[in-house]
C-alpha positions as CSV (number, residue, x, y, z in Angstrom):
1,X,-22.7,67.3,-13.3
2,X,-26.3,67.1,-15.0
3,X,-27.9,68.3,-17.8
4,X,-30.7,70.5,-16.6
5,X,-33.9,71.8,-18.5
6,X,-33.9,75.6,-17.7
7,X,-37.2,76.1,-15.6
8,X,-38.8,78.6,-13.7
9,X,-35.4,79.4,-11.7
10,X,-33.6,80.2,-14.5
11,X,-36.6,82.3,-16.8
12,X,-36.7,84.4,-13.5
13,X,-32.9,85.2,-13.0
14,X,-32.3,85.3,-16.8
15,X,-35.6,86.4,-18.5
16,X,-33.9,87.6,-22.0
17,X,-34.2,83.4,-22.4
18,X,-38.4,83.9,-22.2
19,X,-37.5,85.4,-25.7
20,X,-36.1,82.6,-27.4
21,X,-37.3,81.0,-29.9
22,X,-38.9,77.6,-28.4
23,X,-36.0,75.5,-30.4
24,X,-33.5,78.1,-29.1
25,X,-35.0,77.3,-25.2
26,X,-35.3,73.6,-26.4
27,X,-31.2,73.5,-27.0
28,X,-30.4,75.3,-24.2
29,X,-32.2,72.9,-21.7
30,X,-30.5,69.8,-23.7
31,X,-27.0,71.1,-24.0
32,X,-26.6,73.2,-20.3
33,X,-25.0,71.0,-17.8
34,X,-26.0,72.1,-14.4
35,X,-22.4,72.6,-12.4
36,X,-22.6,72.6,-8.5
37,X,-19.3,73.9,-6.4
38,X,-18.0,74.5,-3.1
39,X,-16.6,78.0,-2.1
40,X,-12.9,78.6,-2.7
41,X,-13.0,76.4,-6.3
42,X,-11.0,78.1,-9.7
43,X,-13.6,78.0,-12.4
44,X,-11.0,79.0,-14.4
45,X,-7.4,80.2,-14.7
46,X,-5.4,82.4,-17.0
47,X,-4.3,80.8,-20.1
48,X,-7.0,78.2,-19.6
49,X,-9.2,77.3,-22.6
50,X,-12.9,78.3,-21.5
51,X,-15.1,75.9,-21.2
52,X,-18.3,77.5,-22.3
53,X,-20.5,80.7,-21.2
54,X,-21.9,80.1,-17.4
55,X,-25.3,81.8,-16.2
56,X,-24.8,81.4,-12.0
57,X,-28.5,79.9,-10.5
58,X,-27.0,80.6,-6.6
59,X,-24.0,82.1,-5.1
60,X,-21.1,84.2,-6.5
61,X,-17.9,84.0,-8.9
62,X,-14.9,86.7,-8.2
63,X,-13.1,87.2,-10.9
64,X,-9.7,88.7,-10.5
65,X,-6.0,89.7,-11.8
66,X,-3.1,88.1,-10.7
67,X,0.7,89.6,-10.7
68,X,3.6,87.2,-11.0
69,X,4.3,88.6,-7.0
70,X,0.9,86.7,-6.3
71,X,-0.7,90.1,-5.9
72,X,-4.4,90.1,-6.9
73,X,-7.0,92.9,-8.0
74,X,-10.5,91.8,-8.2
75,X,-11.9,93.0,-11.7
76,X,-15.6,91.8,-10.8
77,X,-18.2,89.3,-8.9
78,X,-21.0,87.6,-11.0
79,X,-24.1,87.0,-8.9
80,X,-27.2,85.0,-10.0
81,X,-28.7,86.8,-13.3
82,X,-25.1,87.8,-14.6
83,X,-22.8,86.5,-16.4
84,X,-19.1,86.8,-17.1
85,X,-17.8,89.3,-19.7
86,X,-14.3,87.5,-20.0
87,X,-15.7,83.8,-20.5
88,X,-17.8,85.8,-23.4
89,X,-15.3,87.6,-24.5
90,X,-12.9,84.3,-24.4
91,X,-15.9,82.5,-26.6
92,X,-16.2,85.2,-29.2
93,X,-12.2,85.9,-29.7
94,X,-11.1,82.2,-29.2
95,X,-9.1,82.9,-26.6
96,X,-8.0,81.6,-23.6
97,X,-8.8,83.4,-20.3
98,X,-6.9,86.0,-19.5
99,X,-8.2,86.2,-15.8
100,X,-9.0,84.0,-12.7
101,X,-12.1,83.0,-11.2
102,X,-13.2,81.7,-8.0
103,X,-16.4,80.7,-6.3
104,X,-16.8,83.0,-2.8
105,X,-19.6,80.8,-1.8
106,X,-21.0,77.5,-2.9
107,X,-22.2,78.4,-6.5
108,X,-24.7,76.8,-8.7
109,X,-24.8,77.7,-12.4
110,X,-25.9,76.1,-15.6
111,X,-22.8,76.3,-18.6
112,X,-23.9,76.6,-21.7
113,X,-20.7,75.0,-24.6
114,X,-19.0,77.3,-27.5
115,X,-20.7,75.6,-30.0
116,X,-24.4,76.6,-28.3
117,X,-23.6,79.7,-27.2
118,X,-22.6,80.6,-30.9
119,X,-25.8,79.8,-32.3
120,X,-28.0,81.6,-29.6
121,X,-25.9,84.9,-30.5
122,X,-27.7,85.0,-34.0
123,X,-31.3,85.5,-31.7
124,X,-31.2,89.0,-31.3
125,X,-33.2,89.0,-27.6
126,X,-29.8,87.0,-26.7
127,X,-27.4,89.1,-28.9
128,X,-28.5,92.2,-27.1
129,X,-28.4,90.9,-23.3
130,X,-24.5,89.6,-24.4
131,X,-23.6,93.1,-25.5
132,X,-25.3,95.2,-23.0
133,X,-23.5,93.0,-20.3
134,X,-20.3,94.2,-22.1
135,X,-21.1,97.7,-21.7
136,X,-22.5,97.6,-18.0
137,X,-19.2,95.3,-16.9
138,X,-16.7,97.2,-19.1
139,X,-18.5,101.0,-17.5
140,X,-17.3,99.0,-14.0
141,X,-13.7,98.6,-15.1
142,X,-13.3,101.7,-16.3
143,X,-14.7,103.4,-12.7
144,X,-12.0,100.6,-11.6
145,X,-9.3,102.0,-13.1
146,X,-9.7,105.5,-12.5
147,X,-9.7,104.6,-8.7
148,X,-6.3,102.7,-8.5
149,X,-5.2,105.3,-11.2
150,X,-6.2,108.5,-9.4
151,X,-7.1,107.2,-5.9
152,X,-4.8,107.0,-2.9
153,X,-5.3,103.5,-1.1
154,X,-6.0,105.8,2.0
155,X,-9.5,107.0,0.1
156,X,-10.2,104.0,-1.1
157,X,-10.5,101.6,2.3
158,X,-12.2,104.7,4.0
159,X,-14.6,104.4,0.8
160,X,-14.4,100.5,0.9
161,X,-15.1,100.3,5.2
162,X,-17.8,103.0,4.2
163,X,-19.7,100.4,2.3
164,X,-19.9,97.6,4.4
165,X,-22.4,98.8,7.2
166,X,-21.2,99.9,11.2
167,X,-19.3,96.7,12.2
168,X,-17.5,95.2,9.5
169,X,-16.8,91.0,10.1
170,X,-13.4,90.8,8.5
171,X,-9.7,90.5,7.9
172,X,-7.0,92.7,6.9
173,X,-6.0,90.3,4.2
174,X,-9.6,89.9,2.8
175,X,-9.5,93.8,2.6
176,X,-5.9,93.7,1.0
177,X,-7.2,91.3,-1.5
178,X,-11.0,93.4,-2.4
179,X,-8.2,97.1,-2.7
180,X,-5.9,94.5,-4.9
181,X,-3.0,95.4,-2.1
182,X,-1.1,93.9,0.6
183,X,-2.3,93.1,4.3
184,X,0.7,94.8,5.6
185,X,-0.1,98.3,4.2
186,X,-3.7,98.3,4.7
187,X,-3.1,96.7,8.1
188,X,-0.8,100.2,8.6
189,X,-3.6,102.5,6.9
190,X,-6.3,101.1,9.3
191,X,-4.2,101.3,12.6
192,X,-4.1,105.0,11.5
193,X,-7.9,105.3,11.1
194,X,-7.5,103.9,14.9
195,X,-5.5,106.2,16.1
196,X,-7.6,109.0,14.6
197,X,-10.6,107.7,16.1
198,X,-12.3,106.4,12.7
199,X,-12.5,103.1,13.9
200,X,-12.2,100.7,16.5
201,X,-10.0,97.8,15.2
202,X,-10.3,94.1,17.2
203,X,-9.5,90.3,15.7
204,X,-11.5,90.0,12.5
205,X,-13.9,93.2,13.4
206,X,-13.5,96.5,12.3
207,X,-16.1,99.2,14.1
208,X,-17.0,102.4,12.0
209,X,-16.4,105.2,14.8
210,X,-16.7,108.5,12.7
211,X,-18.4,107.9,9.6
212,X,-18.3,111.6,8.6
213,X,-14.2,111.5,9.3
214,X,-14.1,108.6,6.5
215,X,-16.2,110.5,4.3
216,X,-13.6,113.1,4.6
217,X,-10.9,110.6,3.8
218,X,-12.7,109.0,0.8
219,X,-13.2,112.6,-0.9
220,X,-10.0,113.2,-0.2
């Protein structure tokens, strides 16, 4: 852990910062410690205090909902240029997080503390970035709840398989955990695809047979 002057990496993923003030920049690059993890680490946990408002430099964060059963739906990933909308919402309420978040890859990303991140919200350039993140992330959610709402789990792995190109390099599980089910019912949904000649199924592969039949089963 570093502290890490925000350079040309950062301006280039994050270029609301190119508006800052230069004392603004200048307490960002002297507060920021730089924060370098493997894949597979908690950032953060529910009822955790947060720790202070992360912008990711490389790799990606999943951020998702846990049920006392140990059941898990993924809310949303934050790639390089993004930022998560429940460590700022955690920052501006004072609360603790309500939701997990783990690296999928090795992740680099610079975290900026409560107190800093509080200032730079009364620079408008910032302000606005903050709040339109809100809106874009909080636009997701909702689209997220109307599918588990509305959506049978059948349409939403044909939609999910849909969007992972011809030969998908998976597991059951790792689907289970994106649809926020089990292995065991998804592991039954896609031995039907087989057997209707949607997909081929083998260990940790899944080949897209009839993409038109899985847009049939997506739209219901």
């Amino acid at each position: 852990m570093s502290t890490l002057t925000p350079g040309d990496e950062l301006a280039a993923l994050y270029p609301v910062l190119a508006g800052l003030p230069d004392a603004a920049r200048r307490r960002l690059g002297n507060h920021a410690r730089r924060i370098t993890v493997p894949a597979g680490t908690a950032l953060f946990d529910e009822r955790q205090a947060c720790q202070g408002f992360p912008f990711v430099l490389a790799g990606s964060i999943r951020v998702i909902k846990a049920a006392p059963s140990g059941r898990e739906l993924p809310l949303y990933r934050v790639a390089p240029g993004e930022t998560c909308i429940i460590s700022s919402a955690c920052l501006l309420g004072h609360a603790a997080y309500n939701a997990r978040g783990v690296t999928e890859t090795d992740t680099t990303l610079l975290l900026l503390p409560d107190t800093d991140f509080q200032s730079l919200l009364a620079e408008p350039a910032f302000r606005d970035f903050v709040f339109q993140l809100f809106s874009e992330r909080i636009a997701d959610l909702m689209q997220l709840i109307e599918e588990v709402a509305f959506r049978k789990l059948d349409q939403r792995l044909a939609a999910l398989l849909l969007g992972k190109g011809q030969r998908l390099h998976t597991t059951h599980q790792q689907l289970a955990d994106e649809l926020g089910s089990v292995r065991e019912i998804v592991s039954r949904l896609l031995k039907g695809f087989a057997e209707q000649g949607l997909v081929a199924l083998s260990r940790e592969q899944i080949e897209i047979r009839d993409a038109a039949g899985l847009r049939r089963v997506a739209a219901g």
